[in-house]
BASEPA-221782 format. One line per 5 residues: number of its first residue (from 1); their letters; for each residue x, y, z of N, C-alpha, C, O. Coordinates in steps of 0.05 Angstrom, whole numbers. Each point is the difference from the previous one (the first is absolute). Example, Ala and Ser with C-alpha at 12.3 -4.5 7.8 and 13.67 -1.06 7.14 Angstrom:
REM BASEPA-221782
1 = as = 264:-114:156:-18:24:0:18:24:0:21:0:13  -28:21:-27:16:24:1:-15:22:14:10:22:4;
REM end
This chain:
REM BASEPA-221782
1 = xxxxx = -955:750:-1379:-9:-3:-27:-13:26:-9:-17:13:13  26:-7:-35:-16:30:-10:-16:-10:-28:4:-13:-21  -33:34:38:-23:-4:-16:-6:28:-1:3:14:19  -11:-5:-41:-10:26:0:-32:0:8:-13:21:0  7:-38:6:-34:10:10:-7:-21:23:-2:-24:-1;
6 = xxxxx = 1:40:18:-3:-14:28:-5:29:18:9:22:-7  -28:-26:35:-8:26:9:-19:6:-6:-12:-13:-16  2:37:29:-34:19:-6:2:23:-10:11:16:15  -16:-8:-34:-2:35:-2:-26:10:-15:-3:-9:-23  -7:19:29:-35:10:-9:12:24:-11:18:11:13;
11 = xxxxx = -28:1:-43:2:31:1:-26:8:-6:-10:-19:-12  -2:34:13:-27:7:-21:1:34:15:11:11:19  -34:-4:-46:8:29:1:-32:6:-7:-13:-10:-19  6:25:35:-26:11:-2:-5:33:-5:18:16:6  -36:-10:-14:6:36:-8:-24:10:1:-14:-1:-20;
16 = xxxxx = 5:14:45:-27:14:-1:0:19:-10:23:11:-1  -48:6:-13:-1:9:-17:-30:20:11:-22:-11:-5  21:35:17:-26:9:1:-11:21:-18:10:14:-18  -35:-17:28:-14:13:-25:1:33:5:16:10:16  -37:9:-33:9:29:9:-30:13:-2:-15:-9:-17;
21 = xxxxx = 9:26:32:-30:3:-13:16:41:5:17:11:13  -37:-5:-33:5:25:-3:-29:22:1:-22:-12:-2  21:36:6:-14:18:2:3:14:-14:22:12:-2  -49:-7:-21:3:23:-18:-14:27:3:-16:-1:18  16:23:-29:-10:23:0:-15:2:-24:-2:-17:-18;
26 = xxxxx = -13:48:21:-20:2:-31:22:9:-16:23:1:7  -35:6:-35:15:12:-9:-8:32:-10:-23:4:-7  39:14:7:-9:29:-1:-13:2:-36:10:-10:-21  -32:26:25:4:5:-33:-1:29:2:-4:6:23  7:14:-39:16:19:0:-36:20:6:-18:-9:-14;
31 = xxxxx = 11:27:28:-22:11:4:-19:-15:14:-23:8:-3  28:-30:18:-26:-11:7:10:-12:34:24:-4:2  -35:0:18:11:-18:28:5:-14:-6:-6:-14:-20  25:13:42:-2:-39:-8:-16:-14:27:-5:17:17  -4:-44:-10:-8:-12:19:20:-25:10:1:-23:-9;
36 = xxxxx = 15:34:33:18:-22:6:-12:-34:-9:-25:2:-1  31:-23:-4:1:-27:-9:15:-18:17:24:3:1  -39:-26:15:8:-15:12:3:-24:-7:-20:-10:-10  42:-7:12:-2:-34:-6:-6:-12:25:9:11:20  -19:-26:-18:-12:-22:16:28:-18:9:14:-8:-18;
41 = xxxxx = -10:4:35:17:-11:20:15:-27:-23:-16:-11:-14  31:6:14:4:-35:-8:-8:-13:12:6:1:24  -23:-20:-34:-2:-25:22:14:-26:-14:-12:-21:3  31:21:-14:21:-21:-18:12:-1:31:4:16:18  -3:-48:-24:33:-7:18:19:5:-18:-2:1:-24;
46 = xxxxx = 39:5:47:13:-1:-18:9:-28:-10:-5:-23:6  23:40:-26:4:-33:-20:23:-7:11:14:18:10  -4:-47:-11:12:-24:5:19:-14:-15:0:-24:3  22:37:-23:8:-24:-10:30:-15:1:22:8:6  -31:-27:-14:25:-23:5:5:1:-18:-15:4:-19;
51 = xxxxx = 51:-8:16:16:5:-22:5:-26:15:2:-6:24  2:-11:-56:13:-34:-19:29:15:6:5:24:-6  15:-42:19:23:8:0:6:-20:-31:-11:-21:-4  30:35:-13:10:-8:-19:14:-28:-9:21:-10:9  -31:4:-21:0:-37:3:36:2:-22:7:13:-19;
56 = xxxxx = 2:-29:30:23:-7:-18:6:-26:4:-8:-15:18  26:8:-38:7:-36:-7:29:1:-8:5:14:-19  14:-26:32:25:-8:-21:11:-20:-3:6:-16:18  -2:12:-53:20:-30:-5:21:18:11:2:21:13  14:-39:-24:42:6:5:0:16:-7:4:18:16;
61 = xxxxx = -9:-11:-55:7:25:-11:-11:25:16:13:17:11  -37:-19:-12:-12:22:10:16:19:31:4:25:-1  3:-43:25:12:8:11:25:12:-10:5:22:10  10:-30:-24:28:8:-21:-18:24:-10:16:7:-18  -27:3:17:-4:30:-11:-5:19:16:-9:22:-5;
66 = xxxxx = 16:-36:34:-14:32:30:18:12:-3:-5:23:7  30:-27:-15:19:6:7:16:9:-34:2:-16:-19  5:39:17:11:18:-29:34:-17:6:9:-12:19  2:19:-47:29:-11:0:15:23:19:20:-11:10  -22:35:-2:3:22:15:-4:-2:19:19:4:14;
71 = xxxxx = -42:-10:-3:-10:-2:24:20:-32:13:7:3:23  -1:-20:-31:14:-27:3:25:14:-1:15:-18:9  -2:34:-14:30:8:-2:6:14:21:22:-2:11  -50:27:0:16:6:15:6:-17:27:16:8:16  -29:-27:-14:6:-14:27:31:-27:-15:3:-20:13;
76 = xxxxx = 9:24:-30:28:-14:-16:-16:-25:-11:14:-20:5  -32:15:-15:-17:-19:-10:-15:4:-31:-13:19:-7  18:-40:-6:-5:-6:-21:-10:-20:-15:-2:-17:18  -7:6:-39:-14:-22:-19:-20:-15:22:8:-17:16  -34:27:-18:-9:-12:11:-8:-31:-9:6:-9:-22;
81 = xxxxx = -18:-2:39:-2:-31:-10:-23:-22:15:2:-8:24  -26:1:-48:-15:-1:20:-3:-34:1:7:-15:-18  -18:7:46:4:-13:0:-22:-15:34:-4:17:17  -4:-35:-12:-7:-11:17:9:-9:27:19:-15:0  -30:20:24:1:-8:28:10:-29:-7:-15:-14:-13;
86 = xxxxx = 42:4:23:-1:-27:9:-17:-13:23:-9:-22:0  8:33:10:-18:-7:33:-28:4:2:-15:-15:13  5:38:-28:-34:13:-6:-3:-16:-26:-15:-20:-2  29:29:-16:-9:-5:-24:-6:35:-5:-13:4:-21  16:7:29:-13:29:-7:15:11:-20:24:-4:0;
91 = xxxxx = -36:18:-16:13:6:-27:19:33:21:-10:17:14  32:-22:-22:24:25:4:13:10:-22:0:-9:-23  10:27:31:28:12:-13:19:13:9:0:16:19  20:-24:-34:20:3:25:28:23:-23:-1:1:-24  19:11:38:11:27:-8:26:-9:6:-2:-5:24;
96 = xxxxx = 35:-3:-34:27:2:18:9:16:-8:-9:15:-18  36:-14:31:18:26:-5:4:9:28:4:-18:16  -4:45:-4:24:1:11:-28:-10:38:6:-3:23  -27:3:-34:-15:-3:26:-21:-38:-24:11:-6:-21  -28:-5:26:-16:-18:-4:-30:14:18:-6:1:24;
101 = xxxxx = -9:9:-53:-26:0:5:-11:-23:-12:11:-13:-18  -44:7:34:-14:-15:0:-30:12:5:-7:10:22  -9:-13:-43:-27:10:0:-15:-34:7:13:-21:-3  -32:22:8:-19:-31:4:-29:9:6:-2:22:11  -11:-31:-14:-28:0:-8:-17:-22:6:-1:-18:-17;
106 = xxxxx = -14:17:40:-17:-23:11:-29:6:-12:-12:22:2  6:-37:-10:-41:15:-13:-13:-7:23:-21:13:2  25:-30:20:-17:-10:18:19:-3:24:19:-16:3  -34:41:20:16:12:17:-21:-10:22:-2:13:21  -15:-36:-25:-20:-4:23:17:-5:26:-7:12:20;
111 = xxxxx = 21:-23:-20:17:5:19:20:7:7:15:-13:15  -12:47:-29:6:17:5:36:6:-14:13:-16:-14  -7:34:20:20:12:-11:37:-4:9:-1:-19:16  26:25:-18:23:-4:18:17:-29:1:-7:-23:-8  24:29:16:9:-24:3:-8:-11:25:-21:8:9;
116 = xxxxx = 42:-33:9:0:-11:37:26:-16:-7:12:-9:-20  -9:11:48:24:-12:9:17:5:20:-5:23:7  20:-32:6:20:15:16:20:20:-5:12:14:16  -12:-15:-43:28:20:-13:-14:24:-11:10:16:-16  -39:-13:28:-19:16:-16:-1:28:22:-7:-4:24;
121 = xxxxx = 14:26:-31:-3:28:22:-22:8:-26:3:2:-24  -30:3:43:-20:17:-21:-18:24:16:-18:-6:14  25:33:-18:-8:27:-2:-33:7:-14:1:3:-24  -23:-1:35:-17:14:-10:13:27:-11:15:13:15  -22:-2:-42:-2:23:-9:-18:11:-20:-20:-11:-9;
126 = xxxxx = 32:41:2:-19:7:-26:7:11:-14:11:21:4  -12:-33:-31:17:16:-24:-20:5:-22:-16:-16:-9  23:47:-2:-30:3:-6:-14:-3:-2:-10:-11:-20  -5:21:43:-26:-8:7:-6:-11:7:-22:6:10  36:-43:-7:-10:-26:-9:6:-15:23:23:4:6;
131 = xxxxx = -35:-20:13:5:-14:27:21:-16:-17:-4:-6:-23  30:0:38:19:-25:-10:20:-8:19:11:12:19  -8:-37:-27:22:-7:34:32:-2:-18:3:-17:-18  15:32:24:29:-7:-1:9:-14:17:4:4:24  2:-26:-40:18:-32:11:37:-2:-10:11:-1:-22;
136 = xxxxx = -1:3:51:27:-1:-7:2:-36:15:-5:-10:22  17:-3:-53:2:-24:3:28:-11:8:17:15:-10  -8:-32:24:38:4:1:5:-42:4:4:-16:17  -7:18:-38:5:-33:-5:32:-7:1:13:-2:21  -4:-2:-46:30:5:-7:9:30:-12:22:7:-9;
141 = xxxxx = -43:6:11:3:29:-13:-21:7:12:-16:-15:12  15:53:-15:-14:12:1:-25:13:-24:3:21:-13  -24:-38:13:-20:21:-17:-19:5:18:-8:-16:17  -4:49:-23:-21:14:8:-29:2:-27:1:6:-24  -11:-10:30:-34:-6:-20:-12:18:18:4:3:24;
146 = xxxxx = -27:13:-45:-19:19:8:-21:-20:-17:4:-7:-23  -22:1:38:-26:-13:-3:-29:2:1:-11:-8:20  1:16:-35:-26:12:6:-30:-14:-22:3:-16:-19  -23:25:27:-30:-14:-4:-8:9:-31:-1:24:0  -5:-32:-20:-12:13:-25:-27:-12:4:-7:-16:18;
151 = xxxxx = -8:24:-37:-30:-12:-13:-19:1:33:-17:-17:6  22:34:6:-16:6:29:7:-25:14:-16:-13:14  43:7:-19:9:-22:21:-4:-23:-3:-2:-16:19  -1:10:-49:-7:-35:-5:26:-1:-11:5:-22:-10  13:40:8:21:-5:-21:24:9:17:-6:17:17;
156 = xxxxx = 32:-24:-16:24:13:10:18:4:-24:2:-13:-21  9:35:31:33:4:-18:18:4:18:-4:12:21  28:-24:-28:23:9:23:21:4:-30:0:-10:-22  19:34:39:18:7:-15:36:14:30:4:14:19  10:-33:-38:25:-4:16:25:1:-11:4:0:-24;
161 = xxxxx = 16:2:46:27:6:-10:26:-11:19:2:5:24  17:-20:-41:13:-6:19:34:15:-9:0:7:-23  15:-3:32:25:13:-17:16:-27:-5:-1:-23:9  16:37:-27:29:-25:-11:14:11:0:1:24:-2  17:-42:5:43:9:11:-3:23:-16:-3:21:13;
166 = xxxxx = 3:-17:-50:1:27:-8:-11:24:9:7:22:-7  -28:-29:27:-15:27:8:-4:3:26:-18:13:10  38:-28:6:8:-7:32:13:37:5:18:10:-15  -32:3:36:17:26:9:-26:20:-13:-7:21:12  -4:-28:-36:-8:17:-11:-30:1:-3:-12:15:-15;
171 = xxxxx = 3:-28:26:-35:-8:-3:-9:-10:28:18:-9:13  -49:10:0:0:-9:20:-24:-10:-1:-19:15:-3  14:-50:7:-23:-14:-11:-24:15:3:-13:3:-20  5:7:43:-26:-2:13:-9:36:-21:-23:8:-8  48:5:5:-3:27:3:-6:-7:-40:-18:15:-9;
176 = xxxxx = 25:-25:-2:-8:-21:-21:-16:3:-6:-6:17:-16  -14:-42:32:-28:-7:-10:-20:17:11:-24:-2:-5  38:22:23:-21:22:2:-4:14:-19:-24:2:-6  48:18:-14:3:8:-22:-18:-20:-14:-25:3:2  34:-20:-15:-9:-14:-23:-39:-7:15:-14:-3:-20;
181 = xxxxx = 4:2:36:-29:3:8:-18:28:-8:-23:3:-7  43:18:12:-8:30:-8:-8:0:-26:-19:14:-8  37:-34:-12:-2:0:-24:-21:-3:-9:-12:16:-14  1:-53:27:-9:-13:-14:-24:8:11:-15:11:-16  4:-14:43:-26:3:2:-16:26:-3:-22:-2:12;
186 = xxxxx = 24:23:-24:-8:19:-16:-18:-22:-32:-23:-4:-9  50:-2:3:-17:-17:-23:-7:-29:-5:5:-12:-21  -16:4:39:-19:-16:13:-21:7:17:-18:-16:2  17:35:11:-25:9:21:-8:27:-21:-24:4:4  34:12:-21:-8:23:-6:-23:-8:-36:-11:18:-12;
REM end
């Protein structure tokens, strides 16, 4: 059974940030000494901060716009169409033509991200930047989904590809939804 959210994946992103203390001199005035000038040591800690990873939400439509009419062509795909998870309920959208993309969107990833199953081969990787597991699924077909954590991991997106007879020889699922992940998670994590 394929579910897009099932699994663990934590991302969070922390960014220290220190402080600078500097040393100044006198200043000359033109005929007169000068008397070197000392600053007093810092006694600041440095600073600390946590960056809010970027919160995002999608209905159907919304997912139907990660993706440009250009960007959907070059993988032989076209009219997008949005539409809902029979099995999640998770709002998707989905791309045909000469490959079948599929974007989907879980808001609540408490337990966690990916598909399971027996027909499930899943790869930790990283595509920019971004911890994500590529799942090559092989049911009655082959689709590959790149899957990964939004909203600091309360949220998943998976984005996938499977080919059709028109685009059999010429596309290769997994190599797919790796492309189409490069895309998307830039604009969703950025």
């Amino acid at each position: 059974m394929r579910s897009t959210i099932l699994g663990l994946l934590a991302v969070t992103a922390v960014i220290a940030v220190t402080g600078c203390s500097s040393e100044s001199g006198g200043v000359a005035t033109p005929g007169t000494a000068t008397q070197p000038t000392t600053t007093a040591p810092s006694t600041t800690e440095p600073t600390t901060t946590t960056t809010t990873p970027k919160q995002v939400s999608f209905d159907r439509e919304a997912l139907c716009e990660l993706l440009t009419p250009a960007e959907a062509a070059k993988f032989g795909a076209e009219n997008p169409r949005p539409t809902n998870s029979f099995q999640t309920g998770n709002p998707q959208c989905g791309w045909m033509g000469e490959t079948s993309i599929v974007m989907d969107y879980g808001a609540d990833a408490s337990g966690g991200i990916g598909v399971s199953g027996p027909n499930v081969e899943t790869t930790d990787i990283t595509i920019a930047g971004t911890d994500a597991l590529l799942q090559r699924i092989t049911d009655k077909t082959v689709f590959c989904q790149v899957a990964f954590a939004v909203n600091g991991g309360k949220s998943g997106l998976a984005v996938g590809a499977g080919v059709l007879s028109r685009g059999e020889g010429k596309y290769e699922p997994c190599d797919v939804a790796k492309q189409l992940a490069e895309i998307v998670i830039p604009k969703v994590k950025g």
